[in-house]
N, C-alpha and C positions, 0 to 999 in steps of 0.2 A: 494408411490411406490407399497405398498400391492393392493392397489386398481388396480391401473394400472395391476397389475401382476392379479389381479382377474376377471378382465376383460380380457383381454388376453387367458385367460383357458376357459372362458367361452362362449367366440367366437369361438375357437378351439372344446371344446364341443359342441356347437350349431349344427357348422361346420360337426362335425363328427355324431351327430344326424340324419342332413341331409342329408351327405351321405351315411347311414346306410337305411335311408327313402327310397333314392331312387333305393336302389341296392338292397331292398325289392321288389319297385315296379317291378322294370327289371326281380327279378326272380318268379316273380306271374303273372307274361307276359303268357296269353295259349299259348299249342304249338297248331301248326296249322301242320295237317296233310292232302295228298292226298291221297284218293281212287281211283283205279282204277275197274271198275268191264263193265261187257260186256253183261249183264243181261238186256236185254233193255226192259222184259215183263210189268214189276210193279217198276218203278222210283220213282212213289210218296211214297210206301212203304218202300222204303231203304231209301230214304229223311228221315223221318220220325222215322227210325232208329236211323239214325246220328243224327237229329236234338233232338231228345231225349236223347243223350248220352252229346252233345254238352249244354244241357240246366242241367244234371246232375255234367258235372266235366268243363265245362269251355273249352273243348278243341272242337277245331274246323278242321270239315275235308271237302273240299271241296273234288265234287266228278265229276269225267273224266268216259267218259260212250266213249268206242271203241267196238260197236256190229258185226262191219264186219272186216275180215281182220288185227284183234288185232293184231294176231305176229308179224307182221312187225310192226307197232305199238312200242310195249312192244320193241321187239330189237333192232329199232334203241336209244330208250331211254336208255338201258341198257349200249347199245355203247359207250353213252356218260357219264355213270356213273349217269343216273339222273330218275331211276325208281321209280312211285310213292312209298308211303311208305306202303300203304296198298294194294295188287295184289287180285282182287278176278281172283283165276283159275281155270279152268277145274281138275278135279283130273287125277290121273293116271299120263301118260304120259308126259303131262306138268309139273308138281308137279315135276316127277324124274329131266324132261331136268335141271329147274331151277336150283334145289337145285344140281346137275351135275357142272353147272359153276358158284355153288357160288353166284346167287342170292337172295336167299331168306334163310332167319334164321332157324337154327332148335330150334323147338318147343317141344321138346319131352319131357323137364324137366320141361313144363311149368305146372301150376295145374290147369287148363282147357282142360287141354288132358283128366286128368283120369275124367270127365265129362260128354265124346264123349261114344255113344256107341264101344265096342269094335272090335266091326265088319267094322267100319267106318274105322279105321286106316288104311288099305294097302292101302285105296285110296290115301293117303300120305305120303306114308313110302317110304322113299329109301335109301339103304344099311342098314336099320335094324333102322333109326332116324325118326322122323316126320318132313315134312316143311310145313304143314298148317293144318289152323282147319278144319276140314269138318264140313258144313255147312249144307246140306240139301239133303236129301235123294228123289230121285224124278223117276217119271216112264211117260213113253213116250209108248203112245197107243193112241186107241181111245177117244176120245172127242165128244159123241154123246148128241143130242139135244132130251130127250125123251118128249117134249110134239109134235115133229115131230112125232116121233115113235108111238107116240099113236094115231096121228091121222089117222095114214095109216096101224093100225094092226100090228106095227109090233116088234119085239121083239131083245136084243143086238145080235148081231150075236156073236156066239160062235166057229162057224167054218170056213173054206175057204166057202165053198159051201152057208151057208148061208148070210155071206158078198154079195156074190155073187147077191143073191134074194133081198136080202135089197135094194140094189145097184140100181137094176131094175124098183122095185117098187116105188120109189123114183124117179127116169126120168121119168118113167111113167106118174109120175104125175105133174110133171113140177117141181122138188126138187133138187136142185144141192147132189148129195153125199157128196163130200169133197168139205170145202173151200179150195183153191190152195195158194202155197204158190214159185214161183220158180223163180222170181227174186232175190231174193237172195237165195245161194247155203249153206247153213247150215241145211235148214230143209229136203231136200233131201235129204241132206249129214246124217241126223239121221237114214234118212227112211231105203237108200241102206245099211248103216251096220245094221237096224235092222233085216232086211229080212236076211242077210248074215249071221249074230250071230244066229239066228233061224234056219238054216239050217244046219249050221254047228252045233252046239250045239245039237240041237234035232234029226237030221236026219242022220248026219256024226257019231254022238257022241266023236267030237275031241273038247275036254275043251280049252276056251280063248286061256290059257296061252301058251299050248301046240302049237297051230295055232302060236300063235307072235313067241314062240321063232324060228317054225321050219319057219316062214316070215325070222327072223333074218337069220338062218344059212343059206337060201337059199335052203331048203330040200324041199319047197311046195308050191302054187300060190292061190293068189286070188281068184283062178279059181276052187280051191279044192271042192266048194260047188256043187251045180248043178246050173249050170249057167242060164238052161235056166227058171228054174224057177224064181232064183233070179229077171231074165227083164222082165219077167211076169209079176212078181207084180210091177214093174215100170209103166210096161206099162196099164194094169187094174186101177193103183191111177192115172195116167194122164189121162185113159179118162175117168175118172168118176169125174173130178174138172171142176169147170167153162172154158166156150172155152177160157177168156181172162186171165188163170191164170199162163201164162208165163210172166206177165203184173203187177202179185198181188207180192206184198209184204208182210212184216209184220201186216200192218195198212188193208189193204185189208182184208187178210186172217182174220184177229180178227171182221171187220166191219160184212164179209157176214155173219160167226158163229153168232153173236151176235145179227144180226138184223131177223136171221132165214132163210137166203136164201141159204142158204146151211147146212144139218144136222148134218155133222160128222167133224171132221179136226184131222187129224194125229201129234198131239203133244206131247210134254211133260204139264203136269198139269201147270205148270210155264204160259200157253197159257190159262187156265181155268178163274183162276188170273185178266189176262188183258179180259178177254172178260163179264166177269159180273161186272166189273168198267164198262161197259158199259152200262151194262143188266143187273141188277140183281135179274131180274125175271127168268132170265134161270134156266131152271130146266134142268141138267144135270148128267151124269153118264162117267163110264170110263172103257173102258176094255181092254184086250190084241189085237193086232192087226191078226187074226187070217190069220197063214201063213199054218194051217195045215188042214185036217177034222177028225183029232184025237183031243178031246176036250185036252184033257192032255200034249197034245206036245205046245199049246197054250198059251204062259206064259209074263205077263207083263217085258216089258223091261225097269230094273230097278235097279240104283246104284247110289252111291251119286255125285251128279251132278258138284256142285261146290266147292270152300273151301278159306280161305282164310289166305294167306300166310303174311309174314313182309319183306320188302326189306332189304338186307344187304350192301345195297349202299346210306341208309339213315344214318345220325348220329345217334349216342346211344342214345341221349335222345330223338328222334322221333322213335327209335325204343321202346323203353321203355314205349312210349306214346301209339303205337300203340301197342304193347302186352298186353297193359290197357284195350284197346277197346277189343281186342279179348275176353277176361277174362269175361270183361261184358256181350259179348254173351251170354254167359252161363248162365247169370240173369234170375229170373221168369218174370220181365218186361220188358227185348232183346226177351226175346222168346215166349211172349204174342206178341209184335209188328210183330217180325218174322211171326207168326203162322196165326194175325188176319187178317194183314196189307199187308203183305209182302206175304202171301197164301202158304207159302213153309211147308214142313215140315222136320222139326232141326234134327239132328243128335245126341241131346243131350239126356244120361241115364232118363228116366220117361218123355219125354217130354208129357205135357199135349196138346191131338190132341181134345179134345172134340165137340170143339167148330167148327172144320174145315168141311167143308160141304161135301154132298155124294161122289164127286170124289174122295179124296182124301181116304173119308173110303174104295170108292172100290179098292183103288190100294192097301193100308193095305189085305184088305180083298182076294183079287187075290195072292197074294204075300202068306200069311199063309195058302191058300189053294192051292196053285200050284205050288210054286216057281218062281226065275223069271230069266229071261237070263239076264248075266250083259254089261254094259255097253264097251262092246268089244273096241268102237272106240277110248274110253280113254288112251288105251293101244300100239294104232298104233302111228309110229313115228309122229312127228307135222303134218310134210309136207305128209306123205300118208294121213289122213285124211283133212288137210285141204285142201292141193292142187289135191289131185288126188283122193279122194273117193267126197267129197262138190263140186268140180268143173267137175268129170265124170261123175256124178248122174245128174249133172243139164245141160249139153251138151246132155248127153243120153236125157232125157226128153223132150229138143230142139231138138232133131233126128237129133243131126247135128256129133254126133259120133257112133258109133257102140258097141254093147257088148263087145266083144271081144276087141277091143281097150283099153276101160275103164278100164277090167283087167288087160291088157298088162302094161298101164300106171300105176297102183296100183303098178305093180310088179318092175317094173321100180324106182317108186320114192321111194319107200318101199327101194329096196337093195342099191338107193344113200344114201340114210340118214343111212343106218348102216355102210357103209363105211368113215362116217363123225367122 
């Protein structure tokens, strides 16, 4: 009977061994997380990211790349309660809408905040909390090719007027100015608020903030700048890009810079990035897009570009997973990959830029020496910049709408969305 009963126990034992085994194995299961991000310049670099974090702790994040027309994207997903779990967004105004309906976690108690520089925070802040990490501080100007420059005498432009001369010199001799970029409407969509924030800023002298909110109350129009300067410079970058660059997109635009058929391209550095993964003999520079002939009114247009937030419509232990990753950013070896791989430059206290090549020093270096306009369009409701400043810039550019329209329609979509 002892025997029988000791066996008995000891099957029970086994039994429970085993299932102890395997409800070990279930909870050492990775979590598998989704990214979402809209950065389509350097893929292989953020791959690279992940797949370094994923080879560090076991967890896995597949990654969803929406470069056009995300919003609608991102909302019907939300609709359905099934947004990814990692959002990289636009700061500013996206950051508030989200964290507004509740989807995305606040961060503010997280200790990877106190990390970030502290100037980096409003691009995340809304009602006084954080909902994402800011990510990368970036400036959108010129992108000139100086072994062009040198072969034709010629020197960064520093003013309108000298743009102007470059410009010439350079058709002259058979050299596209700008690589064009205007099948798709985002990169216009940079251009027209950049000209627009330089004007207002420098020439009006009415700050960001002041402009949105007197957009919100309805006290003041699109139109408050000088207008006709602003389609000036529209009209000057359209015809100084390739005749077929109603035709170029992204891939286009990076091909002609890179292979030297065109000398200059109006981007953000994130565009620098992808075009010496092609070319990395480029020898290149970066400076303000000069809207003025005042050197000092000339100032690189620059703020933290992206950030990335946690879904609150993921479970807790994929949010938890993903607050993990975020944390790791902050690593000397996230921000070695970030820096070397990925070309951005971090947001984070002492980051080491050494290593990052002359663009990027000169947009530091513009920035301490000049200041810079910030990133205005951040701040405009979704849909005025997306639908009505990215889609009037690039119809204007197609001549198939007028000045005055484009405004009309800013102002328009502008006071629907605060009525919303």
């Amino acid at each position: 009977m002892k025997k029988i009963l000791f066996a008995v126990i000891s099957l029970v034992l086994l039994a429970s061994i085993g299932f102890v085994g395997c409800a070990k194995k279930v909870a050492a299961a990775p979590v598998e997380l989704e990214m979402y991000y809209y950065k389509q310049e350097n893929q292989d670099g953020l791959k690279k990211l992940v797949d370094a974090y994923t080879a560090k702790t076991g967890v896995k994040i597949s990654l969803l790349i929406v470069p056009n027309d995300s919003d609608a994207t991102m909302a019907a997903r939300a609709a359905q309660g099934k947004l990814p779990d990692i959002l990289q967004m636009q700061t500013y105004a996206r950051v508030w809408e989200y964290a507004e309906k509740g989807y995305v976690v606040d961060i503010s108690a997280q200790p990877v905040m106190k990390k970030v520089v502290d100037s980096s925070k409003a691009s995340v802040t809304w009602n006084g909390k954080q909902y994402a990490l800011p990510m990368d501080y970036a400036g959108i100007g010129i992108i000139y090719n100086k072994e062009i420059f040198a072969k034709y005498n010629l020197t960064a432009p520093t003013t309108a007027r000298e743009l102007e001369r470059v410009c010439a010199t350079l058709k002259a001799n058979g050299v596209t100015p700008f690589a064009g970029l205007l099948s798709e409407n985002w990169s216009v969509g940079h251009f027209i608020t950049m000209i627009h924030t330089a004007l207002l800023v420098g020439e009006k002298n009415i700050p960001v903030d002041k402009f949105v909110a007197d957009m919100k109350a309805g006290t003041t129009s699109y139109g408050v700048v000088d207008t006709k300067k602003l389609f000036s410079a529209l009209d000057f970058y359209r015809d100084n890009m390739d005749a077929k660059a109603a035709e170029w997109g992204w891939d286009q635009q990076q091909a002609a810079f890179a292979k030297g058929e065109a000398a200059m391209m109006v981007q953000g550095l994130w565009s620098f990035g992808a075009a010496i993964g092609t070319n990395p003999a480029l020898d290149c520079g970066f400076i303000p897009y000069p809207v003025y002939n005042d050197v000092a009114l000339n100032k690189i247009y620059a703020d933290i570009d992206s950030c990335f937030g946690v879904s609150a419509q993921s479970p807790i232990e994929k949010q938890k997973a993903a607050l993990a990753f975020l944390e790791w950013l902050a690593t000397p070896e996230a921000q070695k990959i970030w820096i070397e791989d990925y070309n951005l430059v971090p947001a984070f206290k002492g980051a080491d830029l050494s290593s990052m090549k002359q663009p990027f020093q000169d947009l530091l270096a513009s920035v301490d020496k000049n200041g810079a306009y910030p990133w205005a369009f951040a701040s405009y409701p979704t849909t005025a910049f997306e639908d009505a400043c990215k889609n009037g810039a690039q119809q204007y550019m197609f001549k198939k709408v007028t000045a005055d329209k484009v405004i009309a329609n800013v102002d328009s979509v502008w006071a629907a969305a605060v009525k919303k």
